[in-house]
N, CA, C and O atoms as a GROMACS GRO file, in nm:
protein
  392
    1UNK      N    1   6.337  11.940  13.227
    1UNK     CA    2   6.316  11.922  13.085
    1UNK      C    3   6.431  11.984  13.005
    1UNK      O    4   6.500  11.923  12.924
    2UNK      N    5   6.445  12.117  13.038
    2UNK     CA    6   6.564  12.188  12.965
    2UNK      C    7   6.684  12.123  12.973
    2UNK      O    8   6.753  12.125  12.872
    3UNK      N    9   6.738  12.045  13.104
    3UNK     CA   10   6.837  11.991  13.147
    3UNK      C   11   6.827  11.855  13.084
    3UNK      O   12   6.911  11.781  13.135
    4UNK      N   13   6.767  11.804  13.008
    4UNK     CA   14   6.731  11.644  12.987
    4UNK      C   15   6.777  11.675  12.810
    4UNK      O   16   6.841  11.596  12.741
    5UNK      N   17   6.730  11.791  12.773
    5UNK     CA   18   6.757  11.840  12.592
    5UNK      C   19   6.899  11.880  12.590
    5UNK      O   20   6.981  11.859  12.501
    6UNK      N   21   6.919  11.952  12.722
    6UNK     CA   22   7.068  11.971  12.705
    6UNK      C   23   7.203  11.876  12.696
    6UNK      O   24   7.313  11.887  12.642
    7UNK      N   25   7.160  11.814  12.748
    7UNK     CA   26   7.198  11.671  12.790
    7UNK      C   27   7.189  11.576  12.624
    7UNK      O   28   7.290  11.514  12.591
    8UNK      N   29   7.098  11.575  12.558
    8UNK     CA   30   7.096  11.468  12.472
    8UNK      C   31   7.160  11.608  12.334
    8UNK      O   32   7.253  11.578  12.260
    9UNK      N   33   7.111  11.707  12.328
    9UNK     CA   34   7.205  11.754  12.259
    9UNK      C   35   7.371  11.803  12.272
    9UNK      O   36   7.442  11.871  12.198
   10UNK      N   37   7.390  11.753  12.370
   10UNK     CA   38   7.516  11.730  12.403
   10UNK      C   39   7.635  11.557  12.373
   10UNK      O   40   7.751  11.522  12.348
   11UNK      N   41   7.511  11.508  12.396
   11UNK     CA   42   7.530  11.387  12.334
   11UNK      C   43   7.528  11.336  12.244
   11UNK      O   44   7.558  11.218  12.227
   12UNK      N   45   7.478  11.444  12.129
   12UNK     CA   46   7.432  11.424  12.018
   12UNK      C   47   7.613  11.526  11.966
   12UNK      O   48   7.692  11.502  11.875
   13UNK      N   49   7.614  11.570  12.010
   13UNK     CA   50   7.713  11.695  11.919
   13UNK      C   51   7.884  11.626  11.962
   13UNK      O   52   7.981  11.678  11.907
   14UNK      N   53   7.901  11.536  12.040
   14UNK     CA   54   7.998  11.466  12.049
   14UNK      C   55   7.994  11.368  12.012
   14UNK      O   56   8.103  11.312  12.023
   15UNK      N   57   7.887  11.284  11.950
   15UNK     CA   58   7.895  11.153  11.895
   15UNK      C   59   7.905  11.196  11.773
   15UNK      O   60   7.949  11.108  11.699
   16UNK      N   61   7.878  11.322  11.706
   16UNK     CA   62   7.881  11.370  11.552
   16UNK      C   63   7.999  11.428  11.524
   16UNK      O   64   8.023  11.462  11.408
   17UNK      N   65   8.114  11.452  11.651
   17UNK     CA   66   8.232  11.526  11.642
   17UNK      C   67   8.346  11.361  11.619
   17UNK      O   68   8.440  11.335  11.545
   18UNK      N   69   8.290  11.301  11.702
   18UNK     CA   70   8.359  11.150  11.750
   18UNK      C   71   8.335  11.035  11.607
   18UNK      O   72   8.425  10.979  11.544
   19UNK      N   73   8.253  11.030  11.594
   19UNK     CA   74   8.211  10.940  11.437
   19UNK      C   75   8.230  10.989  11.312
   19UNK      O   76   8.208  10.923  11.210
   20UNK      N   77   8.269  11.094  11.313
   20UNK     CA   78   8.307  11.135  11.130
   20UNK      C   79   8.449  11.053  11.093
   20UNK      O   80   8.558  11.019  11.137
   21UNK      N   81   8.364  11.050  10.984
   21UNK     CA   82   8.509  10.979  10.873
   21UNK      C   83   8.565  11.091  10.760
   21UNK      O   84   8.518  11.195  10.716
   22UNK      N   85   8.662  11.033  10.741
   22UNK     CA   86   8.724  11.087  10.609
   22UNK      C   87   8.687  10.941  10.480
   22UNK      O   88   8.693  10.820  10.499
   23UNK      N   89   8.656  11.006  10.377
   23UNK     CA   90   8.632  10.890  10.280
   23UNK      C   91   8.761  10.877  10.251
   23UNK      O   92   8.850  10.956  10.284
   24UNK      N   93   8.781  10.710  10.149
   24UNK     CA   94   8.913  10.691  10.121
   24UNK      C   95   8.882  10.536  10.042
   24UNK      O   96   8.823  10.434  10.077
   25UNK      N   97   8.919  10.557   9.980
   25UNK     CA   98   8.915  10.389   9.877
   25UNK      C   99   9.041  10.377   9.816
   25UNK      O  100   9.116  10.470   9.787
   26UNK      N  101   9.065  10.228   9.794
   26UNK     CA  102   9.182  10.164   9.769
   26UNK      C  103   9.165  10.100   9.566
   26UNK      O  104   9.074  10.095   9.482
   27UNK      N  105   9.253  10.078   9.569
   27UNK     CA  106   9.281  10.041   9.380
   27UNK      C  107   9.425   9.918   9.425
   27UNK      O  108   9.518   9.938   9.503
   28UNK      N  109   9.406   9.836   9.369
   28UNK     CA  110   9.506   9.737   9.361
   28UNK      C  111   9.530   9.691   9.222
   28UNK      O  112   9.442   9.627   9.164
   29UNK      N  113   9.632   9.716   9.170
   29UNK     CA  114   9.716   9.722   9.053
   29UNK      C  115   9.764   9.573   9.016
   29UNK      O  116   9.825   9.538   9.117
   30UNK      N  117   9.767   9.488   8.943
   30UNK     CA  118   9.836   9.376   8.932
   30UNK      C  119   9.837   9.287   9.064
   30UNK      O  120   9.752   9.296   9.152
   31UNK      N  121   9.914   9.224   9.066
   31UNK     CA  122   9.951   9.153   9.208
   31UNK      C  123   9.964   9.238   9.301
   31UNK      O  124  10.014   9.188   9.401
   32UNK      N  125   9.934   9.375   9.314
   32UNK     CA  126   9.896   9.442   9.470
   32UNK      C  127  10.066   9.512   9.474
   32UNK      O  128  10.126   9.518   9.366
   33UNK      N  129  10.149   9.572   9.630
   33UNK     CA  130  10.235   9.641   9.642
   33UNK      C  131  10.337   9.520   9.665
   33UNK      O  132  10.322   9.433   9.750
   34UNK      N  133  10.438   9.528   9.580
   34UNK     CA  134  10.567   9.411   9.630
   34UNK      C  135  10.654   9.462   9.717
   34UNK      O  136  10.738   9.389   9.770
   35UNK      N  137  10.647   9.584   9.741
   35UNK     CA  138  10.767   9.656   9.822
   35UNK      C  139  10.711   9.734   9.923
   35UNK      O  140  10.591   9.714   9.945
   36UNK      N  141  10.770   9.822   9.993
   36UNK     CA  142  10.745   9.992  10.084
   36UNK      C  143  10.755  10.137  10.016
   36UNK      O  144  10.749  10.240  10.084
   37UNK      N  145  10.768  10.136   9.886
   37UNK     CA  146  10.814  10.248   9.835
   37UNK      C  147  10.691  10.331   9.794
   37UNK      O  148  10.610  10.316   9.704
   38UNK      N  149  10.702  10.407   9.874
   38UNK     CA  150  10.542  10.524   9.847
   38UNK      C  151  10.590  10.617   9.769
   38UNK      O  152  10.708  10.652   9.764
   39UNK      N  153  10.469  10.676   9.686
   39UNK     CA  154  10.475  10.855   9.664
   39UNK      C  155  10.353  10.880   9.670
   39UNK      O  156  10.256  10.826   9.618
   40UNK      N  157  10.370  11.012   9.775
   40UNK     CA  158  10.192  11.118   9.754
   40UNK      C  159  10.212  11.194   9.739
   40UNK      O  160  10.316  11.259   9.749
   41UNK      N  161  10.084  11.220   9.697
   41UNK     CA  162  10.075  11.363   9.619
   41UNK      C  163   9.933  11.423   9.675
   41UNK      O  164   9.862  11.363   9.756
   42UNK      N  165   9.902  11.554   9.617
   42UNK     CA  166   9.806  11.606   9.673
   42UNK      C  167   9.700  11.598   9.506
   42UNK      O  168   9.764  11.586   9.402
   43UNK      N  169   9.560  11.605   9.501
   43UNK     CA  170   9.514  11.636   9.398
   43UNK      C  171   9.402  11.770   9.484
   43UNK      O  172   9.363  11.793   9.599
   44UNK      N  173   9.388  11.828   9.353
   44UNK     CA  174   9.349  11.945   9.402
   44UNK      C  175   9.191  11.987   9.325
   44UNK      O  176   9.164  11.975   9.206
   45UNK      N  177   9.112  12.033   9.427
   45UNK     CA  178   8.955  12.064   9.333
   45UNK      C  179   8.912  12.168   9.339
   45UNK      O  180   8.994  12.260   9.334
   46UNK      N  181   8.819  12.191   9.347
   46UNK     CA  182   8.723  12.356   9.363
   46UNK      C  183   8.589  12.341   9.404
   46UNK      O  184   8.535  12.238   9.362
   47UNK      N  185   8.531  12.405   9.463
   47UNK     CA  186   8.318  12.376   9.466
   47UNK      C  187   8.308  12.274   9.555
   47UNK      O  188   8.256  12.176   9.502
   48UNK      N  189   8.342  12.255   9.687
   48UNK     CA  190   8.305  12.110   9.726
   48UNK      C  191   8.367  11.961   9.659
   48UNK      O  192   8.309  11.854   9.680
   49UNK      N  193   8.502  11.972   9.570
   49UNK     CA  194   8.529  11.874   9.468
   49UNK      C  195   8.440  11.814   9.352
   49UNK      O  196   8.438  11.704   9.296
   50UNK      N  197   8.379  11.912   9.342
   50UNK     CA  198   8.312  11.879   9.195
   50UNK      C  199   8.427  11.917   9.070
   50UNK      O  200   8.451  11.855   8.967
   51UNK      N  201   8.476  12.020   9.113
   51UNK     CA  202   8.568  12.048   8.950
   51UNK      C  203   8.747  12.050   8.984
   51UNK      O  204   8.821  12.136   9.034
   52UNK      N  205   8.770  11.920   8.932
   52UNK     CA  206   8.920  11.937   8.947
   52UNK      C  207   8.995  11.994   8.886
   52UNK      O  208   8.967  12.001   8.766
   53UNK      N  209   9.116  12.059   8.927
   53UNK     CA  210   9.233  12.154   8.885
   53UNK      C  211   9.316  12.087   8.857
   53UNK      O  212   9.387  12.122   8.763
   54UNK      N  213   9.346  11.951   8.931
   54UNK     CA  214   9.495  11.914   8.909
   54UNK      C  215   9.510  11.768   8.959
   54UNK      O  216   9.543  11.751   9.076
   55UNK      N  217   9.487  11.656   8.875
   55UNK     CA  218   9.484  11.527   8.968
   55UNK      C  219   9.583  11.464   8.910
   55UNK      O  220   9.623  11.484   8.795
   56UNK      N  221   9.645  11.351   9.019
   56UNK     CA  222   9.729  11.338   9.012
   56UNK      C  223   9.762  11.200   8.930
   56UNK      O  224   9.681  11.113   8.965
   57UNK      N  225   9.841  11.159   8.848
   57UNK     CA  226   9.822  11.042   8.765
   57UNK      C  227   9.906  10.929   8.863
   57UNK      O  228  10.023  10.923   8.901
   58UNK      N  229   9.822  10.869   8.876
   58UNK     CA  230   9.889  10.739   8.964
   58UNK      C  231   9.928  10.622   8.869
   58UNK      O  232   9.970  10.543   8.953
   59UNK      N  233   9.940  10.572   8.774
   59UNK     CA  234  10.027  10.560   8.639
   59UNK      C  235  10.142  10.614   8.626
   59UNK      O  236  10.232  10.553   8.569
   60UNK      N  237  10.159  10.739   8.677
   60UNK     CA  238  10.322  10.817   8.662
   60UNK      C  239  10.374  10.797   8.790
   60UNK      O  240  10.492  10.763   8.801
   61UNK      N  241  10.298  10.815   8.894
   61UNK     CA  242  10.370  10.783   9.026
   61UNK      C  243  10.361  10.679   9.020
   61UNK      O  244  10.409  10.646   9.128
   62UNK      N  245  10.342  10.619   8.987
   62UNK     CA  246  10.400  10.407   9.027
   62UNK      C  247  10.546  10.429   8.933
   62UNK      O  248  10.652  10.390   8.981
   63UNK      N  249  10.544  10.480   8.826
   63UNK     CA  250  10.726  10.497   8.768
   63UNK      C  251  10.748  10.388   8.691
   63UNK      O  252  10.858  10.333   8.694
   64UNK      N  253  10.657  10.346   8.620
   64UNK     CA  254  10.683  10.190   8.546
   64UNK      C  255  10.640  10.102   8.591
   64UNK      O  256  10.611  10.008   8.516
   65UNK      N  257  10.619  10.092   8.720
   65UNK     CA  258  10.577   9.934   8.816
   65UNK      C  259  10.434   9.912   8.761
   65UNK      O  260  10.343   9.990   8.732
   66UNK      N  261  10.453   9.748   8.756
   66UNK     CA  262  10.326   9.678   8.671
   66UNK      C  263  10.207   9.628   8.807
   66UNK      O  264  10.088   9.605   8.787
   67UNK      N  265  10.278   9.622   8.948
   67UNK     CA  266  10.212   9.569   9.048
   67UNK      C  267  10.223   9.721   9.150
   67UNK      O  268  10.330   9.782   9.156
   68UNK      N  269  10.089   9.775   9.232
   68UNK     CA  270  10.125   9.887   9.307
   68UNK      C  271   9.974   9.895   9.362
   68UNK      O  272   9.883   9.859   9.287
   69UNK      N  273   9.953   9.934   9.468
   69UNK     CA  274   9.809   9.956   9.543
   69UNK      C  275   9.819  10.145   9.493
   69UNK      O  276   9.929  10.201   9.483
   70UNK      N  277   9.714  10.203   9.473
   70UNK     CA  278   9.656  10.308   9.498
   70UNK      C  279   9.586  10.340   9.603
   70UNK      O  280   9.488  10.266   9.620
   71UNK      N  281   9.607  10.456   9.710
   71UNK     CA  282   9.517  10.494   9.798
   71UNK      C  283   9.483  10.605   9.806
   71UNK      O  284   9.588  10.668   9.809
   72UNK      N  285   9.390  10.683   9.813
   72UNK     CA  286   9.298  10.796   9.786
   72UNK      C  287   9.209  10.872   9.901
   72UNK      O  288   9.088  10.850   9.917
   73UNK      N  289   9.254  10.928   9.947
   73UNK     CA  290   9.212  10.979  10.056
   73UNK      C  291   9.160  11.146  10.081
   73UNK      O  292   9.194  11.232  10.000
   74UNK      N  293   9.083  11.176  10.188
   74UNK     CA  294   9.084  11.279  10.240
   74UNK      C  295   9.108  11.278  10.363
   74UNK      O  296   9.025  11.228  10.440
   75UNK      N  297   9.243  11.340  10.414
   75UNK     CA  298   9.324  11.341  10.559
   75UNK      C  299   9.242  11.428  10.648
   75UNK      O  300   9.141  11.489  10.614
   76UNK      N  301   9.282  11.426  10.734
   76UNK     CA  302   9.252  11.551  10.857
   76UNK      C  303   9.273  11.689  10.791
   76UNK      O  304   9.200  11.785  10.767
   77UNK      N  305   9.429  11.650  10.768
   77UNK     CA  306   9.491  11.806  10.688
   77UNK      C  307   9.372  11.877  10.560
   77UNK      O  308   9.338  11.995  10.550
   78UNK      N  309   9.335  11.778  10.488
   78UNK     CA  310   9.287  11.841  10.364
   78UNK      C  311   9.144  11.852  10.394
   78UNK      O  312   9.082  11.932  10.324
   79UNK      N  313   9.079  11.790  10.484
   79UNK     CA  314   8.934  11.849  10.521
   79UNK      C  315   8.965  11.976  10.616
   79UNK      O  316   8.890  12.069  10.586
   80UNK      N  317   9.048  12.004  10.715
   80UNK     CA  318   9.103  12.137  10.720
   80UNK      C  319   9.062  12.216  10.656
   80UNK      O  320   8.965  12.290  10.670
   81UNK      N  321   9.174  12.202  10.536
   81UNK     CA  322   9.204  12.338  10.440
   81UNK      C  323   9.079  12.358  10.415
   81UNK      O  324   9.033  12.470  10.432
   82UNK      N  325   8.992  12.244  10.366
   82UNK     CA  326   8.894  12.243  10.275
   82UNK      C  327   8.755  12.365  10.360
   82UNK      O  328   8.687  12.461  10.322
   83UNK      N  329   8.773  12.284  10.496
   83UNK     CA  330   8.669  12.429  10.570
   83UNK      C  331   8.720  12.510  10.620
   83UNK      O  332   8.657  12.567  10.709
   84UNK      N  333   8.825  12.544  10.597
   84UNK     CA  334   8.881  12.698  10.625
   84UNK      C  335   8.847  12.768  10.527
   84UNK      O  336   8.814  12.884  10.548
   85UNK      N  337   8.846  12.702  10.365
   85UNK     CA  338   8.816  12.769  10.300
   85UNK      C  339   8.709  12.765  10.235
   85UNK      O  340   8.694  12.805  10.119
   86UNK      N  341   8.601  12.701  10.328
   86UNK     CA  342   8.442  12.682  10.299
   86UNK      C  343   8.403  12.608  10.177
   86UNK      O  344   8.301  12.644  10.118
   87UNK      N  345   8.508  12.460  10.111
   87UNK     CA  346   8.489  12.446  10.042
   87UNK      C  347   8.504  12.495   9.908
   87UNK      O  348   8.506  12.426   9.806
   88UNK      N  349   8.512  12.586   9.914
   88UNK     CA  350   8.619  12.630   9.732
   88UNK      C  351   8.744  12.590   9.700
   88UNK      O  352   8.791  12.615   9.589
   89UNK      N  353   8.801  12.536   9.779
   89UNK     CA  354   8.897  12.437   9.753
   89UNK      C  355   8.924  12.341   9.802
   89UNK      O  356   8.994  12.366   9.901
   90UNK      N  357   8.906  12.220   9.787
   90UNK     CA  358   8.891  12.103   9.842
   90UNK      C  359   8.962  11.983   9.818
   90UNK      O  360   8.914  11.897   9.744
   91UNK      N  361   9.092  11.963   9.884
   91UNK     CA  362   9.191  11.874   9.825
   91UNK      C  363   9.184  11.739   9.866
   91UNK      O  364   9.089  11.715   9.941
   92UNK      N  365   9.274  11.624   9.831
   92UNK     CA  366   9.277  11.474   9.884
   92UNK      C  367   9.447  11.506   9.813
   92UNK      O  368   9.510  11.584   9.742
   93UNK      N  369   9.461  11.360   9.907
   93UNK     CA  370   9.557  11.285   9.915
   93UNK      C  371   9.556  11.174   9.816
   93UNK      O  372   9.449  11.112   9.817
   94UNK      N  373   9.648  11.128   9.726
   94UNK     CA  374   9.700  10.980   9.667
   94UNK      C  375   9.823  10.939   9.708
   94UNK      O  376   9.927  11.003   9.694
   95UNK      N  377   9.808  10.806   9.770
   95UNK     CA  378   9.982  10.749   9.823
   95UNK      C  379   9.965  10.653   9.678
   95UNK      O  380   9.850  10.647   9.635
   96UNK      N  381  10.043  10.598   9.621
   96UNK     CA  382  10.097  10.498   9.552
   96UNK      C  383  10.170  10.427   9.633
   96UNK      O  384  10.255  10.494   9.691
   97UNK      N  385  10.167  10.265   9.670
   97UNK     CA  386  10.283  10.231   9.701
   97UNK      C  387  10.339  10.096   9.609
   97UNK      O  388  10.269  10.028   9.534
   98UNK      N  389  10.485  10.078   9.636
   98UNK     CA  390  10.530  10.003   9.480
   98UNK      C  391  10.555   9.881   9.537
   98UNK      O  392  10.592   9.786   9.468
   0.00000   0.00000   0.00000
């Protein structure tokens, strides 16, 4: 019995290590990206990302361009930081590309 719980909570704690996502949604600007030309940036929060410090205007990183995808992410790196530091600071990623 013990060996049968160990077993499915073992199976259980690698399918929960193996299936996490990072969230991430996309924005398409005009006719979408005409080129390769990226910029990212980091935006930065506090509390679990309830209160932002510092986000990043993706309007200024496109640089004038009327057509550009937005992408919005939380990386590996920034869920990291984010539980190292238990959530009081909790950053993402924005690529622009033009």
């Amino acid at each position: 019995m013990i060996k049968k719980t160990m077993k499915l909570m073992t199976v259980a704690f690698a399918a929960s290590m193996l299936l996490t996502s990072c969230y991430s949604y996309t924005s398409v600007v005009g006719k979408g990206a005409q080129g390769n030309a990226e910029v990212t940036k980091w935006n930065h929060y506090v509390i679990y990302g309830l209160a932002p410090v510092g986000v990043s205007d993706s309007k200024q990183m496109a640089d004038g361009a009327t057509d550009y995808n937005v992408f919005t992410r939380q990386s590996f790196v920034n869920g990291l930081v984010s539980a190292l530091t238990f959530g009081i600071y909790a950053p993402s990623t924005t690529t622009v590309t033009k």
